[in-house]
C-alpha positions as CSV (number, residue, x, y, z in Angstrom):
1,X,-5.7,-0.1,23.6
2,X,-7.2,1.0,20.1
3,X,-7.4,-2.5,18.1
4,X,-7.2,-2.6,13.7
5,X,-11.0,-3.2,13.2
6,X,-12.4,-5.7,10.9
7,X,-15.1,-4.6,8.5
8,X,-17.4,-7.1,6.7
9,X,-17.1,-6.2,3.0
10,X,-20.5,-8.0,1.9
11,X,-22.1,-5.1,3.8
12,X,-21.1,-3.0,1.2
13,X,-23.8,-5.1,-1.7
14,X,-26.7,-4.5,0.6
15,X,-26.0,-1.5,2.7
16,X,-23.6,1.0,1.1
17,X,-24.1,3.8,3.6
18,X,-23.2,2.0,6.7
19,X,-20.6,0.0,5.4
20,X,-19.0,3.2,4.0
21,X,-19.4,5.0,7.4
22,X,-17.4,2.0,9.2
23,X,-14.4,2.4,6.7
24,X,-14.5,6.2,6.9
25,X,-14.5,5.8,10.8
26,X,-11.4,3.5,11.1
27,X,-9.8,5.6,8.2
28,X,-10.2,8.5,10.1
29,X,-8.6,7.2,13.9
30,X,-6.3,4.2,12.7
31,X,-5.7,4.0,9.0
32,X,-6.1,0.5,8.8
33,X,-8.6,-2.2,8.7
34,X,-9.3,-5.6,8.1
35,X,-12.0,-6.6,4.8
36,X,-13.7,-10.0,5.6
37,X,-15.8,-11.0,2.5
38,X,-13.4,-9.0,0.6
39,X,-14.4,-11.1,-2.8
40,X,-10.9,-12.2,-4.0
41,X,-10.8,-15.9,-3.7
42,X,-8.3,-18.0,-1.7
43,X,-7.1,-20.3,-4.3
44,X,-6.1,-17.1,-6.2
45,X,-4.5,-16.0,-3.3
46,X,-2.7,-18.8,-2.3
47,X,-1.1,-19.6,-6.0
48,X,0.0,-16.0,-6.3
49,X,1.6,-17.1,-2.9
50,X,2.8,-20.4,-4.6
51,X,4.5,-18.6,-6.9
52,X,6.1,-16.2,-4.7
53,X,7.6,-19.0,-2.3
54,X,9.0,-20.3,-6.0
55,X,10.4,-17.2,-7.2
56,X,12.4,-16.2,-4.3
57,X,13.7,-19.8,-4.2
58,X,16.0,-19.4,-7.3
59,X,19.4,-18.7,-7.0
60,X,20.6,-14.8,-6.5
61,X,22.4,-14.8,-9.3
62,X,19.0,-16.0,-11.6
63,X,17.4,-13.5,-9.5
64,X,19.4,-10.4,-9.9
65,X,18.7,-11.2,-13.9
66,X,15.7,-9.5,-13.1
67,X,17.4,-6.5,-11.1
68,X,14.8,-3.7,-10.4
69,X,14.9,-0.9,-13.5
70,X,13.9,2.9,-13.5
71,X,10.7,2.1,-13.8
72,X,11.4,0.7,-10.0
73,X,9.9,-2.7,-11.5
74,X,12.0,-6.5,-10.8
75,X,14.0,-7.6,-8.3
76,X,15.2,-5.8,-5.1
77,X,17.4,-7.6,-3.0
78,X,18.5,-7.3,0.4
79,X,19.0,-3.9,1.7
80,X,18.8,-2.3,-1.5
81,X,15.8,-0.7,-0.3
82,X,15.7,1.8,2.9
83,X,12.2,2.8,4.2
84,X,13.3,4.8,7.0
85,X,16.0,6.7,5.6
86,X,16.6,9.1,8.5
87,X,16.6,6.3,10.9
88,X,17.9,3.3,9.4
89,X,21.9,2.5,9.4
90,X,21.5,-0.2,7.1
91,X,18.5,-0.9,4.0
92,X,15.7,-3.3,5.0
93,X,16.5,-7.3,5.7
94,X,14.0,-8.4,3.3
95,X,13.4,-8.6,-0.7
96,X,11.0,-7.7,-3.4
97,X,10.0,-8.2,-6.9
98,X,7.8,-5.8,-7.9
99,X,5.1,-6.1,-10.6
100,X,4.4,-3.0,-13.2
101,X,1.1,-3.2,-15.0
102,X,1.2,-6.4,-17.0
103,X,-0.7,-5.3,-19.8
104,X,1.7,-2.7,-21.0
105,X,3.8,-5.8,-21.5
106,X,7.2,-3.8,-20.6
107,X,8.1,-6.1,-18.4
108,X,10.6,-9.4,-18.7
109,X,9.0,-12.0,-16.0
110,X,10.7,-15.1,-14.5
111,X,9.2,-18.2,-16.1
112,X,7.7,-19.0,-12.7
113,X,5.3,-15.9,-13.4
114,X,2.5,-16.4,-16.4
115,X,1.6,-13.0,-17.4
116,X,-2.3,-14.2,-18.0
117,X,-2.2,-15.3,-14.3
118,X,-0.7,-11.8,-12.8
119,X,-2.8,-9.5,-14.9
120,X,-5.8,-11.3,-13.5
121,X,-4.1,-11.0,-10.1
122,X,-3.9,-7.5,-10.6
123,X,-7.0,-6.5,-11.9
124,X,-8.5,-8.5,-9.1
125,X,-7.1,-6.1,-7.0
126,X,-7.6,-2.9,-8.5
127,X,-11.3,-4.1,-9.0
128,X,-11.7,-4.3,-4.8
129,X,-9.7,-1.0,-4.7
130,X,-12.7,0.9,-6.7
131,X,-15.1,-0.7,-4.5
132,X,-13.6,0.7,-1.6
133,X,-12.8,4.3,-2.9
134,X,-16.6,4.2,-3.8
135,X,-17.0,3.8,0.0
136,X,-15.2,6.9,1.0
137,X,-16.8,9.0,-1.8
138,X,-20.7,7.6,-0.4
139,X,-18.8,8.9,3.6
140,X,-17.9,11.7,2.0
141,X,-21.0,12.4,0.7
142,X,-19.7,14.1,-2.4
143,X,-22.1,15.4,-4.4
144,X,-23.5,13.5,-8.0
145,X,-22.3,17.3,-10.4
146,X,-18.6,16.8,-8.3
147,X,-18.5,12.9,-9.6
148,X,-20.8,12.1,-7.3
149,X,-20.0,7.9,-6.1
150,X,-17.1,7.9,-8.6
151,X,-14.9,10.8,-7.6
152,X,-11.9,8.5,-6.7
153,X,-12.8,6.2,-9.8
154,X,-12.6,8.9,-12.3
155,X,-9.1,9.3,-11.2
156,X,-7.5,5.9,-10.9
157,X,-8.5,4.4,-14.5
158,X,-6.5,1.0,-15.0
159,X,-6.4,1.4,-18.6
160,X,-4.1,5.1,-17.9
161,X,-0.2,5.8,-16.4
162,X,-0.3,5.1,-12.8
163,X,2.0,3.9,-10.2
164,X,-0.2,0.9,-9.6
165,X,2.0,-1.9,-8.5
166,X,2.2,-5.6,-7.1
167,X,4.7,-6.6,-4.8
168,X,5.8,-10.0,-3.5
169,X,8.3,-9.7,-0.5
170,X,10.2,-12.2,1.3
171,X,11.6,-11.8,4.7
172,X,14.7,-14.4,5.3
173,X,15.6,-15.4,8.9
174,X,18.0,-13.5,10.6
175,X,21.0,-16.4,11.2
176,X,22.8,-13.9,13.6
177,X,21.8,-12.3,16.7
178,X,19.7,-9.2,16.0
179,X,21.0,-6.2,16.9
180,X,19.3,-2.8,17.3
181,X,20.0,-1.6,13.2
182,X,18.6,-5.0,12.5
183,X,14.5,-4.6,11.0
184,X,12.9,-6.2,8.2
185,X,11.3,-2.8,7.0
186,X,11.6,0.0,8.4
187,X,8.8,2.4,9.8
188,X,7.1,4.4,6.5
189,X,3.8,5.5,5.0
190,X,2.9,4.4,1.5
191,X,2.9,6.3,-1.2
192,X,-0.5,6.1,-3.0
193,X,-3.8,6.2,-2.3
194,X,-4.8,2.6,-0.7
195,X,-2.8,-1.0,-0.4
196,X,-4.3,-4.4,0.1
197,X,-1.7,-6.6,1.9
198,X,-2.1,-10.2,1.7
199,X,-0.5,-12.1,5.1
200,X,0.5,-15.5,5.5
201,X,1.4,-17.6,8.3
202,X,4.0,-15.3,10.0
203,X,3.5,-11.9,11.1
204,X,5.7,-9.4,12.4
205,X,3.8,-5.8,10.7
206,X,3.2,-3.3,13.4
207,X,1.4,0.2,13.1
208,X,1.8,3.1,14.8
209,X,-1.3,4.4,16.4
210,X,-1.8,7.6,15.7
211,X,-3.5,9.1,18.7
212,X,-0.6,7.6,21.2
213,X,2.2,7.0,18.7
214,X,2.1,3.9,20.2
215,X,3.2,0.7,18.2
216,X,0.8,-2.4,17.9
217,X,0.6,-5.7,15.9
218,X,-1.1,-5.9,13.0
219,X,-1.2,-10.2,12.5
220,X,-2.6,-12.2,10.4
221,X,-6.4,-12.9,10.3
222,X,-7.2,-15.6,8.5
223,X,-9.6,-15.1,5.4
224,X,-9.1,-11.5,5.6
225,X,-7.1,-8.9,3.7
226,X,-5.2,-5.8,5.5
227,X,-6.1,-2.2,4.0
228,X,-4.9,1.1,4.8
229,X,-4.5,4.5,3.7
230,X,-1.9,5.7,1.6
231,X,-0.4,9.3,1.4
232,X,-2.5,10.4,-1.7
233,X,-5.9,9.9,0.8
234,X,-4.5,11.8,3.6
235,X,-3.5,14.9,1.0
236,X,-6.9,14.7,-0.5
237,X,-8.6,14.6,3.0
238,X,-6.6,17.1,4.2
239,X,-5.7,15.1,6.8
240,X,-9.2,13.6,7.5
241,X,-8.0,10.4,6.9
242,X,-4.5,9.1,8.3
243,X,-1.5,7.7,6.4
244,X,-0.6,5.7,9.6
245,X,3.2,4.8,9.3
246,X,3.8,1.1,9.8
247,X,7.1,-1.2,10.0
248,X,8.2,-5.1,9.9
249,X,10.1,-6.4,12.6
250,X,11.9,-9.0,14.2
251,X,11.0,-11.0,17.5
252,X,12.0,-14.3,19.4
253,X,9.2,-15.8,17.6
254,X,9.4,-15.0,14.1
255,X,13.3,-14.0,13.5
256,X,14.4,-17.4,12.5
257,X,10.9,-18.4,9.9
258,X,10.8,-16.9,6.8
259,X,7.7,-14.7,6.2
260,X,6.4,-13.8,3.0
261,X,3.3,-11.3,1.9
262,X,1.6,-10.2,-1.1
263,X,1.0,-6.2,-1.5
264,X,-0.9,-4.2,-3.6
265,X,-0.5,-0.4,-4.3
266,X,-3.1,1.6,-5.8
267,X,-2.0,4.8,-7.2
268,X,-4.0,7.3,-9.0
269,X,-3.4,8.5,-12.7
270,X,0.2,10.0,-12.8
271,X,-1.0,13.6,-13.8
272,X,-4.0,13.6,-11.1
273,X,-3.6,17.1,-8.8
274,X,-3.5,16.5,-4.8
275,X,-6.2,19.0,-4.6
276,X,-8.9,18.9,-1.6
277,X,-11.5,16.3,-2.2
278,X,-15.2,18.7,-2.8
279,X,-16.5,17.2,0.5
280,X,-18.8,19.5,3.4
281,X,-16.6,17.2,5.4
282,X,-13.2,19.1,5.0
283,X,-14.7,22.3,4.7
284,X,-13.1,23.7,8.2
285,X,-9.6,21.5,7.8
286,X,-7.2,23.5,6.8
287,X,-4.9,21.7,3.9
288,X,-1.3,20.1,4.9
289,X,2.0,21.4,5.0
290,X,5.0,21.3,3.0
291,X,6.8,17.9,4.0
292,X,2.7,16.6,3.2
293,X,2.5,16.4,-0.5
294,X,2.6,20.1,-0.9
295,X,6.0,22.3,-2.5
296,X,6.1,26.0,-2.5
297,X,6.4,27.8,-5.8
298,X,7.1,31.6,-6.7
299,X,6.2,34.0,-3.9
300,X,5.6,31.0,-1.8
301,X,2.4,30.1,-3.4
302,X,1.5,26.8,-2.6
303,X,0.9,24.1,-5.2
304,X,0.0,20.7,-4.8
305,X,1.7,17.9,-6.2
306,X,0.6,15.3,-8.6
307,X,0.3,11.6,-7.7
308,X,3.3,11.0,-10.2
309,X,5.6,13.7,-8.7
310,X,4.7,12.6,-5.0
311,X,5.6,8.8,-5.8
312,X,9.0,9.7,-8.0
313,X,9.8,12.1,-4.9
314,X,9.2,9.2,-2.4
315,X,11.1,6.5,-4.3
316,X,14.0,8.1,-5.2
317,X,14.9,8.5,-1.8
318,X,13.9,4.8,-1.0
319,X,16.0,3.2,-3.4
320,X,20.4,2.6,-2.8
């Protein structure tokens, strides 16, 4: 059985090329992979997880004082969200708070957040992010007079509108028996072009491989981060690389702990096209289909989306 690889991210400071051809490898036949090395430190991790075990802890009624807006930033509560909408009876059995960019400062936190501490957090993030879309433009050997190294870079700028967002998520116990319509999220893609997860203690994510459709664990490694590809990747690769749909689920031995994890989303700029990456490597793939990040326009010429269309299209039918 195919297993999530793990990929040792120092590598990358003192051979790019080989490090860059693991991640294009596993990006290519799984979608996911573990980054040991990764360069985020644990303490930062584990307050940011501190905070989140303090946050959800409040009462729902302090919580819902923070009620997601239509920016989709705040709190989400229990099935207000529905990942698999064509599936599902019932939204997912967890909840959120989600995280805009800090430094826009559009945002009303709980006290339990400091701003200071989750604009590092972010940036942190995003910082790793570039590091490994530097990876897949060195796989992709794109050439230096196409952006060379810092194709993906030139098009996910911090300081610019994006859909770049932290999320903190908090699976409760189930305190009746489970039933079939029971899941703590429900199978999806994500939306952008790459997401760090942090893990914790309890697992419970599952993938779906590709190549077999067949479902396997994704647990938790210690002192490493979870990466896979998002749906903007897979529309710039033309499929090369695989938007692998994943899900979070109940079993005897995690229904009754809570579990709690840490994502982060990396979006492009909100006006970037979903045009073909200028690799040799997608020269003979032919671009995706309709449901894939392309719409049809007059005379059924095809135009790609932009990253901001794609992610208002997915969210809006995420969202009860």
């Amino acid at each position: 059985m195919e297993q999530i690889p793990i990929i040792d991210f120092s590598l990358f400071d003192t051979d790019q090329v080989n490090c860059s051809k693991e991640i294009k490898k596993a990006s290519e036949t799984i979608g996911f992979f573990y980054l040991k090395n990764h360069g985020i430190s644990q303490d930062i991790i584990d307050k940011m997880f501190t905070h989140t075990k303090e946050f959800f802890s409040l009462s729902k009624e302090e919580k819902l004082k923070y009620s997601v807006n239509e920016k989709y930033q705040g709190y989400v509560s229990i099935h207000q969200e529905m990942l698999d909408p064509s599936n599902q009876k019932i939204g997912d059995w967890k909840e959120c708070f989600n995280f805009g960019k800090i430094r826009k400062k559009l945002q009303v936190l709980p006290p339990c957040f400091e701003e200071e501490f989750i604009d590092k957090f972010e940036k942190t993030c995003h910082q790793l992010c570039m590091k490994i879309l530097q990876a897949f433009s060195i796989s992709l050997e794109i050439l230096q007079d196409e952006g060379g190294k810092n194709w993906f870079e030139q098009r996910h700028k911090y300081e610019n509108d994006s859909g770049d967002t932290l999320r903190i998520l908090h699976y409760p116990p189930m305190k009746h028996n489970i039933d079939e319509k029971d899941i703590r999220a429900g199978s999806h893609t994500d939306y952008g072009s790459l997401t760090i997860l942090f893990q914790k203690d309890v697992g419970g994510l599952e993938i779906e491989l590709p190549s077999t459709k067949q479902w396997i664990p994704a647990p938790v490694i210690n002192d490493c981060v979870l990466i896979n590809i998002a749906d903007l990747l897979e529309y710039w690769s033309k499929g090369l690389f695989k938007s692998t749909k994943h899900r979070v689920t109940f079993n005897n031995d995690t229904s009754m702990i809570d579990r709690y994890s840490i994502a982060y989303f990396c979006h492009a700029e909100d006006d970037v096209g979903l045009d073909p990456i200028p690799s040799k490597y997608l020269e003979n793939l032919d671009s995706i289909n309709v449901d894939k990040g392309i719409v049809y326009g007059v005379d059924g010429v095809k135009t790609p989306l932009t990253a901001g269309e794609h992610l208002k299209f997915r969210l809006v039918s995420t969202y009860r």
